[in-house]
C-alpha positions in Angstrom: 85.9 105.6 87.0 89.6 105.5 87.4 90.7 104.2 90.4 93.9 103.3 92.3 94.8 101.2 95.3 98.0 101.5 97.2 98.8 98.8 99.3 101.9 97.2 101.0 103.4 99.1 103.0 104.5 98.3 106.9 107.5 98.4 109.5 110.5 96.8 108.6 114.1 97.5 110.0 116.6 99.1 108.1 118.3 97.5 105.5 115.1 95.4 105.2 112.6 95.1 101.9 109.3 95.8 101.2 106.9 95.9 98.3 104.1 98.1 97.3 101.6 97.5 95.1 99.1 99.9 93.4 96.0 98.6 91.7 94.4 100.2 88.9 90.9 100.0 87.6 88.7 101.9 85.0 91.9 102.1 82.8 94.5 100.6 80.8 97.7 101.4 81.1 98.4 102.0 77.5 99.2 105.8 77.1 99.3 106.2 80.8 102.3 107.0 83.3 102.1 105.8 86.3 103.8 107.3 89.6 105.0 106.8 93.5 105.5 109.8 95.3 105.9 109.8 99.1 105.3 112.2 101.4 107.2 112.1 105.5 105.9 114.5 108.3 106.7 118.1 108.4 108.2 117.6 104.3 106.8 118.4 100.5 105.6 115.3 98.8 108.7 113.9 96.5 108.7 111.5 93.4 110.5 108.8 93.7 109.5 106.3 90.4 107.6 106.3 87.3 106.8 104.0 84.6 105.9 105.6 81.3 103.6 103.0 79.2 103.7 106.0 76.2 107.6 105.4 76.1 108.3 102.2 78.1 110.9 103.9 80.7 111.1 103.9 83.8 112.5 106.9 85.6 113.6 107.3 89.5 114.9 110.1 91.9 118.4 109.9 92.7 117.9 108.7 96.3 116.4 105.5 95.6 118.3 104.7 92.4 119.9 101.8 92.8 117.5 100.4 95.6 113.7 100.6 94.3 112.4 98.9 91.4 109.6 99.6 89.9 107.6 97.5 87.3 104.3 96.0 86.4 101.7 93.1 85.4 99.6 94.4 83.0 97.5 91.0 83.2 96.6 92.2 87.0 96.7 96.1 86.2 99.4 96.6 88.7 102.1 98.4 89.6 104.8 97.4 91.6 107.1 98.9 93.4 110.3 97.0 94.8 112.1 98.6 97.5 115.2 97.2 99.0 118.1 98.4 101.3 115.6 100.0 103.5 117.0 103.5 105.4 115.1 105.7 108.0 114.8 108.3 105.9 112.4 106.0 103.6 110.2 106.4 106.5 107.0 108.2 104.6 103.0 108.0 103.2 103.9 106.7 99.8 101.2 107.4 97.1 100.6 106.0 94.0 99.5 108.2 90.9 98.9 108.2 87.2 97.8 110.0 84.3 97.2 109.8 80.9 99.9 111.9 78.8 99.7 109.6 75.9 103.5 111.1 74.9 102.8 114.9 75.5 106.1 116.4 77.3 105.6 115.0 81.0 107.7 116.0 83.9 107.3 113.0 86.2 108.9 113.9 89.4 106.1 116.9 89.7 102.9 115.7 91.3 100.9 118.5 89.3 101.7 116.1 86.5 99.5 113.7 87.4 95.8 113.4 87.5 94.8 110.6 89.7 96.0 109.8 92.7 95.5 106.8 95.2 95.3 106.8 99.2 98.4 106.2 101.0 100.3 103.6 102.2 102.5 103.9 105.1 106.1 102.7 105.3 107.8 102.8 108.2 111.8 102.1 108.3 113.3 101.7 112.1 116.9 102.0 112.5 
């Protein structure tokens, strides 16, 4: 059973860091992408990184470029993702996700994109 375990998240003032980690079980990553979206009140949920193990990139939206990193340890089947220069508008659920596209055409900003999802973690970013 695939499973995925967001965790990391918490209150830190702007400008601040956090990191998030997503743990994945019943799968390798081989073939998989694997995806953080976030979601704030009252808004649609947004990508905002990807790793592709199909193609080895990593992909992020335009408003965290720059500031998040993500990246992984295959030994511990984790994701990571690094986020630094903290703003309030980072304020948001952030979810983890993956799926297997094993190099089909994958759009990976689009949550329809992706299969399995994790429960959220909350990160909160005071000004």
């Amino acid at each position: 059973e695939v499973q995925l375990q967001a965790s990391g998240g918490g209150l830190v003032q702007a400008g601040g860091s956090l990191r998030l980690s997503c743990a994945a079980s019943g799968f390798t990553f081989d073939g998989y992408a694997i995806g953080w979206f976030r979601q704030a009140p009252g808004k649609e949920r947004e990508g905002v990184s990807c790793i592709s193990f199909s193609n080895g990139r990593t992909y992020y939206a335009d408003s965290v470029k720059g500031r998040f990193t993500i990246s992984s340890d295959n030994a511990k089947s984790t994701v990571y993702l690094q986020m630094s220069s903290l703003k309030p508008e980072d304020t948001a659920v952030y979810y983890c996700a993956a799926d297997p596209t094993k190099g089909r055409p994958f759009y990976w900003g689009l949550q329809n994109e992706y299969h399995y999802w994790g429960q959220g973690t909350q990160v909160t970013v005071s000004s």
